[in-house]
C-alpha positions as CSV (number, residue, x, y, z in Angstrom):
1,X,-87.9,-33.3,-109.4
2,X,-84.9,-34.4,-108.0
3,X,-83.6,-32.7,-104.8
4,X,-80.2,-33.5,-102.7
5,X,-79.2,-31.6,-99.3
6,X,-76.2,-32.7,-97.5
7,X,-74.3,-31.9,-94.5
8,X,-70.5,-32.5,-93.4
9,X,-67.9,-31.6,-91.4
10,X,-64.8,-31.5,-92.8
11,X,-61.0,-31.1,-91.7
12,X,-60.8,-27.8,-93.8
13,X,-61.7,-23.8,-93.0
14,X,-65.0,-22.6,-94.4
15,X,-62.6,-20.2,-96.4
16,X,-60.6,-23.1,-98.2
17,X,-63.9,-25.1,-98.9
18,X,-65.1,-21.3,-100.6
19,X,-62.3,-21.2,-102.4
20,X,-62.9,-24.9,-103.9
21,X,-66.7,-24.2,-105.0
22,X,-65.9,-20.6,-106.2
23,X,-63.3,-21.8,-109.0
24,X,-66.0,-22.7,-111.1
25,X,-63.4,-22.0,-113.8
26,X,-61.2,-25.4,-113.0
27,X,-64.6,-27.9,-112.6
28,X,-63.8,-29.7,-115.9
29,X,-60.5,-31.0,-114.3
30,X,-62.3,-32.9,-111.4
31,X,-65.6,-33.1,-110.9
32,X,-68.0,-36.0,-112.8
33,X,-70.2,-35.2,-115.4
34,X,-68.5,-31.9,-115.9
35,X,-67.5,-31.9,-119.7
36,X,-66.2,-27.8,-120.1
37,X,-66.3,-24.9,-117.2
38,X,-65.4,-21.1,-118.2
39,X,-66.3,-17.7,-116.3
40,X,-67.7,-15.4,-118.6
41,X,-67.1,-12.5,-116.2
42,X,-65.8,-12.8,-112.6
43,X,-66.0,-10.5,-109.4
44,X,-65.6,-10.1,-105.7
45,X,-69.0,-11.0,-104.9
46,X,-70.4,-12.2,-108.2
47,X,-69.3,-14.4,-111.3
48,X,-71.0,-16.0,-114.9
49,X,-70.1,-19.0,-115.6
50,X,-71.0,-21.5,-118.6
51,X,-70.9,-25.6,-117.8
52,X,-71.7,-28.2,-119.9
53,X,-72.4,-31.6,-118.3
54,X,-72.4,-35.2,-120.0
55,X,-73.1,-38.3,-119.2
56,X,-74.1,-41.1,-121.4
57,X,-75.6,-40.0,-125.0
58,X,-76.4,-36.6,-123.4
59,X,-74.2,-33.4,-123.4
60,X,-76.3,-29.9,-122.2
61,X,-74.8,-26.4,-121.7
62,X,-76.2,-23.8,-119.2
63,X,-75.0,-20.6,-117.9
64,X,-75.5,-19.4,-114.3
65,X,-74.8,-15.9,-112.4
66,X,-73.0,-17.1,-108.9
67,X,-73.4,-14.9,-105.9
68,X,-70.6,-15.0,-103.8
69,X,-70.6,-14.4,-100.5
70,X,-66.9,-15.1,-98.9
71,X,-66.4,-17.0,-96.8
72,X,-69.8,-17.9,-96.3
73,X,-72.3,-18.8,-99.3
74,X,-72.1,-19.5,-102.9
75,X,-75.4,-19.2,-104.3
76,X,-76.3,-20.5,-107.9
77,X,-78.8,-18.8,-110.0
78,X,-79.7,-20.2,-113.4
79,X,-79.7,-18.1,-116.3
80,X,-80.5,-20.3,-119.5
81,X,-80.1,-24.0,-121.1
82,X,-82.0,-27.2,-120.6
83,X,-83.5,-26.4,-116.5
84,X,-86.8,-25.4,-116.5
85,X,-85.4,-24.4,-113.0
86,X,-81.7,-25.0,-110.7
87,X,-81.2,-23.8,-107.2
88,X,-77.9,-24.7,-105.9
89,X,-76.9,-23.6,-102.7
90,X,-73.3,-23.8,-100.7
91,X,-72.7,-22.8,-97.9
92,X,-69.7,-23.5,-95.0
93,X,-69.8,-22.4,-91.3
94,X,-66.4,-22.9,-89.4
95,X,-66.5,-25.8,-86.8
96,X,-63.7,-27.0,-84.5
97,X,-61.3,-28.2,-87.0
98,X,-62.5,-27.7,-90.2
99,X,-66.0,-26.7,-91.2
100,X,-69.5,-27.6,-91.8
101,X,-70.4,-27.7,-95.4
102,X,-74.3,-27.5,-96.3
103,X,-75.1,-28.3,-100.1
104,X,-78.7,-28.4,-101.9
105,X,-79.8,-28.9,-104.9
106,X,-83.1,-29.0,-107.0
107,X,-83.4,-29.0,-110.6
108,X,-86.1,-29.8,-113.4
109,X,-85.5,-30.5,-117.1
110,X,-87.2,-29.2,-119.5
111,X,-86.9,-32.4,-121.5
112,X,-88.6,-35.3,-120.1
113,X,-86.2,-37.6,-121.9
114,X,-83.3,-36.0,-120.0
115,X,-85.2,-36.0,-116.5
116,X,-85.8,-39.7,-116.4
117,X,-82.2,-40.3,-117.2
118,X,-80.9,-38.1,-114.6
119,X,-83.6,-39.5,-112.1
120,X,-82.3,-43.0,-112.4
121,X,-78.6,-42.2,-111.0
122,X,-79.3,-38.7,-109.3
123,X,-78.5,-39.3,-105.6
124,X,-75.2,-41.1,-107.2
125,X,-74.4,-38.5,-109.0
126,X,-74.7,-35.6,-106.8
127,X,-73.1,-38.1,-103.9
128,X,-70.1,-38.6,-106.6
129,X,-70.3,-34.7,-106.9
130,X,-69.6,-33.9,-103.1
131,X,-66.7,-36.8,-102.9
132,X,-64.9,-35.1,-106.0
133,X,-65.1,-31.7,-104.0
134,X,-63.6,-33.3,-100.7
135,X,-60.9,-35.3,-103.1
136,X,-59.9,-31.8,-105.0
137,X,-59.8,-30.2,-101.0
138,X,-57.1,-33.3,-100.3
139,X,-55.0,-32.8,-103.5
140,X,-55.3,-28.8,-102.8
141,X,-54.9,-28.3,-98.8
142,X,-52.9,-32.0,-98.1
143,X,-54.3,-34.3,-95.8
144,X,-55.1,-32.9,-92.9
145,X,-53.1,-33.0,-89.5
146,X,-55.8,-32.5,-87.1
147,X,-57.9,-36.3,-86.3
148,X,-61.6,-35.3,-87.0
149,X,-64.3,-37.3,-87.7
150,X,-66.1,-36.1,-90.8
151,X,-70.1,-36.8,-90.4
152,X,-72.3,-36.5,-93.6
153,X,-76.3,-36.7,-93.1
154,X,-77.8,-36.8,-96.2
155,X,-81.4,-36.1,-96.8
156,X,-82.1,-36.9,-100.6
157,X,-85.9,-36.5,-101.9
């Protein structure tokens, strides 16, 4: 089952990088793969969203409760749609200039059709993923003024 855990340090706060993976509501305008986004219902410290992701012949919805945890964590917990299970996990630490962003995620399909698909171009995928997130911090915060070098170690299973 495909699992992806990466690590970077990035030229923007932990509270900017939040604010990024907490608008769940705008994914459909940047990330890959993300056909439609919409919070169902949205708090301080939790939100429902719906997603639908596409790529090639395949298009699945699902529905997750997010645990938010500002500026810290955002924790995904499936609720329902194709997964037999999804744990997705955030979270951002500050670090001289900018931050250091931890991402996982694990997922099955229920479909073996759709696992074997995703398993051919998963590390790409998620890889793609993370990049779209650092592109959307860019267009969002501006390039930023202070030289850093951003380091990403990957471990991908």
């Amino acid at each position: 089952m495909p699992t992806h855990a990466e690590h970077k340090l990035v030229p923007y706060t932990a509270d900017q990088m939040f604010d990024l993976v907490a608008d769940v509501g705008k994914y459909q305008d940047f990330l890959p793969w993300c056909a439609a986004s919409r919070v169902r219902t949205r708090s301080e410290t939790e939100l429902t969203a719906d997603l639908t992701i596409g790529f090639g012949p395949f298009r699945e919805s699902f529905t997750s409760v997010v645990a938010l945890t500002r500026p810290r964590s955002v924790n995904v917990k499936y609720e329902n749609g194709p997964f037999r299970y999804l744990n997705n996990q955030w979270t951002f630490t500050p670090a001289p200039n900018g931050c250091r962003v931890d991402f996982f995620v694990d997922f099955e399909f229920r479909s073996r059709m759709l696992q074997a698909a995703i398993g051919v171009v998963f590390n790409q995928a998620v890889e793609a993923m993370v990049k779209a997130f650092l592109k959307r911090a860019r267009g969002v915060y501006g390039r930023p003024t202070a030289t850093m070098s951003v380091t990403p170690v990957a471990v991908k299973g």
